[in-house]
PALO-285643 format. One line per field, with one value per residue (C-alpha): z, x, y; residue number from 1; residue in three letters. Coordinates in steps of 0.25 Angstrom, whole numbers. Last residue first. Example, Ala and Ser with C-alpha at 12.3 -4.5 7.8 and 13.67 -1.06 7.14 Angstrom:
<nodes>
w: c(29_31)
u: c(55_49)
v: c(-4_-18)
gumi: c(2_1)
fiba: c(Ser_Ala)
</nodes>
This chain:
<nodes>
w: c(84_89_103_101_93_103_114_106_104_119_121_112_120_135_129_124_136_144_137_137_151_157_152_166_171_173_188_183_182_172_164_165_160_147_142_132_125_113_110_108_101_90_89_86_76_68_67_61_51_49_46_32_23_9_0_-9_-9_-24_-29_-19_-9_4_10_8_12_26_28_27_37_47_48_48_61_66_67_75_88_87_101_103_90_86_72_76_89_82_75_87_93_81_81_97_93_81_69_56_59_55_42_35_46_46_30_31_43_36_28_36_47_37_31_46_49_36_34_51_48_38_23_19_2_3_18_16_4_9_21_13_4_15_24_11_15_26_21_7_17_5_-7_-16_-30_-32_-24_-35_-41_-25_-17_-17_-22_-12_0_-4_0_12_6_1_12_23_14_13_30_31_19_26_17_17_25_19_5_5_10_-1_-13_-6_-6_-19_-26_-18_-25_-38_-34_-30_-42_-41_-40_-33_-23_-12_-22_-32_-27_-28_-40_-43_-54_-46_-32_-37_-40_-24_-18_-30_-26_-31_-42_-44_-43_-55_-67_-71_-68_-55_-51_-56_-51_-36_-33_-42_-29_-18_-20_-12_-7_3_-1_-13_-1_4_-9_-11_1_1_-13_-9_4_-6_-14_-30_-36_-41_-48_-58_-65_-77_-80_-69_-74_-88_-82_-76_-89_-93_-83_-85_-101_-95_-88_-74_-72_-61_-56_-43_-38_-46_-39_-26_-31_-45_-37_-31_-44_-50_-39_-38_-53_-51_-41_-54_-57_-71_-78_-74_-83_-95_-91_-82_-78_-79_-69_-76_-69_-81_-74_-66_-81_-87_-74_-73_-90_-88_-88_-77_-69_-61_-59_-44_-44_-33_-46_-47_-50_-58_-61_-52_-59_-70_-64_-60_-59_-68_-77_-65_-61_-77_-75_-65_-71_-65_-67_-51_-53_-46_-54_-48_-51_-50_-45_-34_-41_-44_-53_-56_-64_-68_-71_-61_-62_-50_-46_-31_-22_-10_1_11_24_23_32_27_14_12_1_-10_-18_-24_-18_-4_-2_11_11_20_13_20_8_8_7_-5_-11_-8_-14_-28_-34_-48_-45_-34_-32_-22_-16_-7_3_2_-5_-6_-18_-28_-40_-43_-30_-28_-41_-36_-22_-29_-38_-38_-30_-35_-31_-40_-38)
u: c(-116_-106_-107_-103_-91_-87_-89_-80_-68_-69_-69_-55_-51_-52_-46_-34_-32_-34_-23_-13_-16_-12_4_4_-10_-25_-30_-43_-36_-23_-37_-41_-26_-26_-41_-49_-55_-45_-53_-65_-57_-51_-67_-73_-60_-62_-76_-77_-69_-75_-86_-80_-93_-92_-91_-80_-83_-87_-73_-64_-55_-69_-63_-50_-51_-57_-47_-36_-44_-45_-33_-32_-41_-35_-21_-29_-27_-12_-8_-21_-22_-11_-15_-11_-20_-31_-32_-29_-41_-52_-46_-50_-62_-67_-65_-76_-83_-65_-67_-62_-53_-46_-45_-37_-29_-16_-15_-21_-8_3_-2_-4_9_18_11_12_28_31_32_48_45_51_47_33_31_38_28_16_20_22_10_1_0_-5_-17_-18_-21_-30_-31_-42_-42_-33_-30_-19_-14_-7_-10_2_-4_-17_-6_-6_-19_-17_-6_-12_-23_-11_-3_-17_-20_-5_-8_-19_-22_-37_-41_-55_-53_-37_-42_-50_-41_-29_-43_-45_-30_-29_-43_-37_-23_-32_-39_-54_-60_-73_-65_-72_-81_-70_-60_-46_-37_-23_-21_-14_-10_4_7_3_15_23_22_33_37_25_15_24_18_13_-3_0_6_-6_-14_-7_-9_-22_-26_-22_-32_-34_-18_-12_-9_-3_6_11_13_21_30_33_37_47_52_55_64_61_72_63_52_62_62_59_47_41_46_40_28_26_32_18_10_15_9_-4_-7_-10_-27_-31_-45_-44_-46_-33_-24_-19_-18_-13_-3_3_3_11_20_24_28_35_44_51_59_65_52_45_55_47_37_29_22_5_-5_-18_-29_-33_-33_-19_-15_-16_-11_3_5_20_25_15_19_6_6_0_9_20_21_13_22_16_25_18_2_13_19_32_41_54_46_41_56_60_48_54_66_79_91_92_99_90_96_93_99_88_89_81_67_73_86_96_100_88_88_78_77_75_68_73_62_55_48_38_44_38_45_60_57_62_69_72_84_85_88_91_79_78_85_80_74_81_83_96_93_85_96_106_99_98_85_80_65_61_51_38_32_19_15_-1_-12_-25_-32_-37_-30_-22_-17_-12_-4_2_6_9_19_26_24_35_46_56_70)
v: c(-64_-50_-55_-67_-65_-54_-67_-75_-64_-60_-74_-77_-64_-72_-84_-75_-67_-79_-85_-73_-70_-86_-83_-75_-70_-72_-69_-60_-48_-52_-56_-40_-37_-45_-36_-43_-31_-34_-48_-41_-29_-41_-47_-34_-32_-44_-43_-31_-35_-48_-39_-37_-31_-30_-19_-23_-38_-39_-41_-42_-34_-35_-46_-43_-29_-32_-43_-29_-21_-33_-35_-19_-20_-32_-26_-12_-23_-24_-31_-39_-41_-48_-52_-69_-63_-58_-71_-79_-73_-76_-90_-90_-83_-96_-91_-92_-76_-72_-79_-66_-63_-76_-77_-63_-69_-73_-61_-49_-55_-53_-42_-33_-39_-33_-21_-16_-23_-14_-19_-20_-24_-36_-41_-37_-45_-58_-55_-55_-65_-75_-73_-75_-90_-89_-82_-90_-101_-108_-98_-103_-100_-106_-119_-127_-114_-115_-100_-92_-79_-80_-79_-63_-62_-53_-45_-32_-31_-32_-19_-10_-14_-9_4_9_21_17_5_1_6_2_-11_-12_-7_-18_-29_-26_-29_-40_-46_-43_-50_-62_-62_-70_-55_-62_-67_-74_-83_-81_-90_-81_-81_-79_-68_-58_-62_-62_-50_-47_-55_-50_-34_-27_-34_-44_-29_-24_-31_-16_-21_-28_-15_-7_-18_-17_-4_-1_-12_-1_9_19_20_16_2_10_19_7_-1_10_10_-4_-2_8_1_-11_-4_-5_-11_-26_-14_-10_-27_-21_-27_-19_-8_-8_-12_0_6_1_5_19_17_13_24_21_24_35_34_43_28_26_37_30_17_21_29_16_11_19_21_7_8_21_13_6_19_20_16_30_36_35_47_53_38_41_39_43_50_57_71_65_61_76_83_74_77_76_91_95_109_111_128_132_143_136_126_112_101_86_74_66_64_60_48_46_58_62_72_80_83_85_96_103_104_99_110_111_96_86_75_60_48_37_21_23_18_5_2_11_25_31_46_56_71_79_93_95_90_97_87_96_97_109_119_118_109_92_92_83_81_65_52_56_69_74_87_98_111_125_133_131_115_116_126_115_103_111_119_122_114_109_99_98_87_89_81_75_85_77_74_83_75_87_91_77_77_91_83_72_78_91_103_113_121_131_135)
gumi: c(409_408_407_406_405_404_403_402_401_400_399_398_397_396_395_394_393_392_391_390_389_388_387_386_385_384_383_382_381_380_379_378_377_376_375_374_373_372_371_370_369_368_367_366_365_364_363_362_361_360_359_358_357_356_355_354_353_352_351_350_349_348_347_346_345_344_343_342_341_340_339_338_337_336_335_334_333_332_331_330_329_328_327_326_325_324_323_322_321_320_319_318_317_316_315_314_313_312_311_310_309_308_307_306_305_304_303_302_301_300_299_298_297_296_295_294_293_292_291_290_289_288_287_286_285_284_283_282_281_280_279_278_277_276_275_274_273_272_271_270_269_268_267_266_265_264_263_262_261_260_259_258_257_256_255_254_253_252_251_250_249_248_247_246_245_244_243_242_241_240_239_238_237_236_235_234_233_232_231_230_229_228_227_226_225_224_223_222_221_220_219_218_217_216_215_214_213_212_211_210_209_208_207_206_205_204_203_202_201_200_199_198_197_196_195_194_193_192_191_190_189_188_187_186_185_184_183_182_181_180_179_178_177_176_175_174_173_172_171_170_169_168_167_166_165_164_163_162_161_160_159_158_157_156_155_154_153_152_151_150_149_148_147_146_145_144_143_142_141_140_139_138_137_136_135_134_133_132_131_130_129_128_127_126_125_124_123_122_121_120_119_118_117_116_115_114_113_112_111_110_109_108_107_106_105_104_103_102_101_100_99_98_97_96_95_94_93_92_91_90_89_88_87_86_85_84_83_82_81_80_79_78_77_76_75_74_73_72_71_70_69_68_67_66_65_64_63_62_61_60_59_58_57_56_55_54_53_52_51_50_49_48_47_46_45_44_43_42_41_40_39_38_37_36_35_34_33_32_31_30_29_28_27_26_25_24_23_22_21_20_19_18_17_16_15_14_13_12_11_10_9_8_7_6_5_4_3_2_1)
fiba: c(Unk_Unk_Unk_Unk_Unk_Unk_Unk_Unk_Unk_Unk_Unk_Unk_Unk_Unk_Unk_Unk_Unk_Unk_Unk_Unk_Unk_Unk_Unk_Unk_Unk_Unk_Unk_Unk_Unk_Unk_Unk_Unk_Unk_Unk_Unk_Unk_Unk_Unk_Unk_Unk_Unk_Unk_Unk_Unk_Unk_Unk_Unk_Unk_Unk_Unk_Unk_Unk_Unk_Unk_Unk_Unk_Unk_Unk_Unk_Unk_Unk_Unk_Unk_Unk_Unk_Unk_Unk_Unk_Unk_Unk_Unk_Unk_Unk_Unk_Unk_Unk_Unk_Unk_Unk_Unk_Unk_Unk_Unk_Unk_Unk_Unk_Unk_Unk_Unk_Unk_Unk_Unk_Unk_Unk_Unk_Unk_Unk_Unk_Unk_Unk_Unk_Unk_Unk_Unk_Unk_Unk_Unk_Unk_Unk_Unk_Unk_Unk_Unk_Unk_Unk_Unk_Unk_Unk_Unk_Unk_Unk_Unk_Unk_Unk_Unk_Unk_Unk_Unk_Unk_Unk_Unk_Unk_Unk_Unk_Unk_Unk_Unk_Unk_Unk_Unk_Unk_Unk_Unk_Unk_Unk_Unk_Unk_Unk_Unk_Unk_Unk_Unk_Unk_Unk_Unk_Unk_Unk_Unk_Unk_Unk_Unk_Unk_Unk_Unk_Unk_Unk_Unk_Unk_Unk_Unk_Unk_Unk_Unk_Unk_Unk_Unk_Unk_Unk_Unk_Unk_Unk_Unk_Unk_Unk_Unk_Unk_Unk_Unk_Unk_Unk_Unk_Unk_Unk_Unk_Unk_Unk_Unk_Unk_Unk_Unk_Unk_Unk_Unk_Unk_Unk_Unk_Unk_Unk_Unk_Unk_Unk_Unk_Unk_Unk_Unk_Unk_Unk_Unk_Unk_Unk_Unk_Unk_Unk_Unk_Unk_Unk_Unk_Unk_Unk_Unk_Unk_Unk_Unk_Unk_Unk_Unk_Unk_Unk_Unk_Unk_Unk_Unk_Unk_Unk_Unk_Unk_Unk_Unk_Unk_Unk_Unk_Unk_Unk_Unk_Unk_Unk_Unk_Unk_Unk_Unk_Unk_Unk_Unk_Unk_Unk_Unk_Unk_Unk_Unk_Unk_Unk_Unk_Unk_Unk_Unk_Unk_Unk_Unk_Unk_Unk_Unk_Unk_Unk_Unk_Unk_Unk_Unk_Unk_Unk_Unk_Unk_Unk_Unk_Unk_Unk_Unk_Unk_Unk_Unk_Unk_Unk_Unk_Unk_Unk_Unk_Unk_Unk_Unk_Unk_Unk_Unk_Unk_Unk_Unk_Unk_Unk_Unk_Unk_Unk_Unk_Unk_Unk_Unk_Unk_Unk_Unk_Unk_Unk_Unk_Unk_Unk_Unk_Unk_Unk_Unk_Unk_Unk_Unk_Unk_Unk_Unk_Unk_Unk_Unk_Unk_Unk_Unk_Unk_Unk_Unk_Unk_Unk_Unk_Unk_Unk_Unk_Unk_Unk_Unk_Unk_Unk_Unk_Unk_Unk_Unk_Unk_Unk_Unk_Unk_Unk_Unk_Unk_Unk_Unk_Unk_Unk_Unk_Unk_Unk_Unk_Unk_Unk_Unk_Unk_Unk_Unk_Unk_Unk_Unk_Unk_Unk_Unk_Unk_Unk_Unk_Unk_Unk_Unk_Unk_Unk_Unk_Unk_Unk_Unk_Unk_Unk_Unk_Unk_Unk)
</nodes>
């Protein structure tokens, strides 16, 4: 029996980042001689084991064969007689199919150190078509790794598109994709995302709310990038620069424009009560793919008030109230914060506007903690109560907003 690091942990090493959990295989080893030795079995589709003291996740060297549709559609062979190297051969990318011995030694049978000195993301072999996940993968790594300058080799994006075309990406759970399109909102780079999708005509499979903001354009005076999907693909990179690993900030900023795509040929390139009308997307794209509800609201509500915050200077204080109340601000207070995240992004996501100032930021949240200060149980004091509280409470915070205002000018 014979342990090695495999994977990102080894790929990480070699790009100088930090190290996250480590992986290891195990090669010449059966279930039973892992659980004599004290490891836990976790593994349901395939042998892996968590160890005694650890907890670090071990894995019996597997071999794959394709026998269905989707990325569970695999029969696994984890026979003691697997190789180390027919273990490597069976991962995704190159930069992945790399093991480093207890001496220090890489083991690299697919070129993994050639491509990550030439930052290229490269499919390990033919096999990469059998599981349609790879795809998402793909371009959730480009998110991650492009800024390091890593370029997708052309010949993996084309058996991405290969699988596209084949209809693959249809079987794909939806708490997988879910779970990527997490982890790429996380990332540092969000929009290579979306392009690379876009790019291997898969973004319509998984993503068909945001496919089709491609090619429809905005008035160029506000949007110098004139493509809507371009200025979604900036605003996801500029709410990932100014909310880093926030992947529910990340999730409103993706969905805030998505009303732009049903806009009438007729109007282009305006986009008249494109906030309303982007609440239907957003929730038939939350309902597929099973989006928590913190997503879920915080999108919902960064949608139909986007155009409010931007104008925010123009509203009256009593419009200004009802908009922290429709946000429910007085129950959830750090809302108006990542609302105001998400506008932020949008106003600087387009071409030119990168360094710009959003004091309606700012603005927003002096105006939310003056409204705060009002305190319910100091008018319960002066002789207010029953139904009568909820009025005065709201006359006495539309003042609060008014005399902030005032302050501030």
């Amino acid at each position: 029996m014979r342990i090695f690091l495999v994977g990102g942990a080894v790929r990480d090493q070699l790009l100088g980042l930090a190290p996250g959990d480590r992986d290891w295989v195990v090669v010449g080893a059966t279930p039973g001689q892992m659980l004599a030795l004290g490891y836990k079995p976790v593994g349901r589709d395939f042998p892996v084991f968590l160890h005694p003291q650890t907890g670090e996740e071990y894995a019996l060297a597997r071999t794959e064969r394709k026998n269905g549709r989707g990325h569970r559609g695999f029969v696994v062979d984890a026979d003691p007689s697997v190789t180390l190297e027919e273990d490597l051969q069976r991962r995704d990318f190159t930069l992945n199919a790399i093991a480093q011995d207890d001496q220090g030694n890489l083991i690299d049978p697919c070129g993994g150190v050639r491509d990550i000195e030439a930052r290229v993301l490269r499919h390990v072999g033919p096999a990469f078509v059998e599981d349609p996940l790879r795809v998402l993968r793909a371009a959730r790594f480009m998110a991650r790794f492009s800024p390091s300058g890593f370029s997708l080799a052309a010949e993996t994006l084309d058996l991405m598109r290969r699988i596209a075309a084949s209809g693959e990406l249809d079987a794909l759970v939806p708490e997988r994709v879910c779970q990527e399109l997490r982890k790429a909102l996380r990332s540092p780079r969000p929009a290579a995302f979306l392009a690379t999708l876009h790019d291997a005509q898969a973004l319509h499979s998984v993503l068909p709310e945001i496919d089709a903001l491609y090619g429809v354009p905005q008035r160029a005076e506000f949007h110098p990038e004139i493509d809507t999907g371009l200025h979604q693909q900036m605003v996801s990179d500029m709410a990932a620069r100014i909310a880093p690993g926030d992947d529910v900030v990340g999730f409103a900023a993706l969905c805030h424009d998505l009303g732009k795509a049903l806009t009438p040929k007729d109007v282009l390139p305006r986009h008249i009560g494109h906030e309303t009308a982007g609440l239907a997307p957003t929730q038939a794209l939350c309902a597929r793919l099973k989006i928590p509800a913190e997503h879920r609201e915080l999108a919902l509500i960064a949608c139909r008030e986007h155009l409010n915050v931007h104008r925010l200077h123009e509203l009256r204080d009593a419009t200004v109230f009802e908009l922290l109340s429709r946000c429910d601000a007085w129950r959830k207070p750090e809302r108006i914060a990542q609302l105001a995240t998400v506008c932020e992004a949008d106003a600087r996501g387009r071409g030119g506007r990168q360094d710009s100032d959003y004091p309606q930021g700012r603005e927003l949240l002096r105006l939310r903690d003056a409204a705060l200060a009002v305190n319910a149980r100091e008018l319960a004091t002066q002789g207010v109560s029953g139904p009568a509280i909820g009025e005065a409470l709201k006359k006495a915070r539309i003042s609060a907003i008014s005399a902030a205002r005032k302050q501030q000018a």
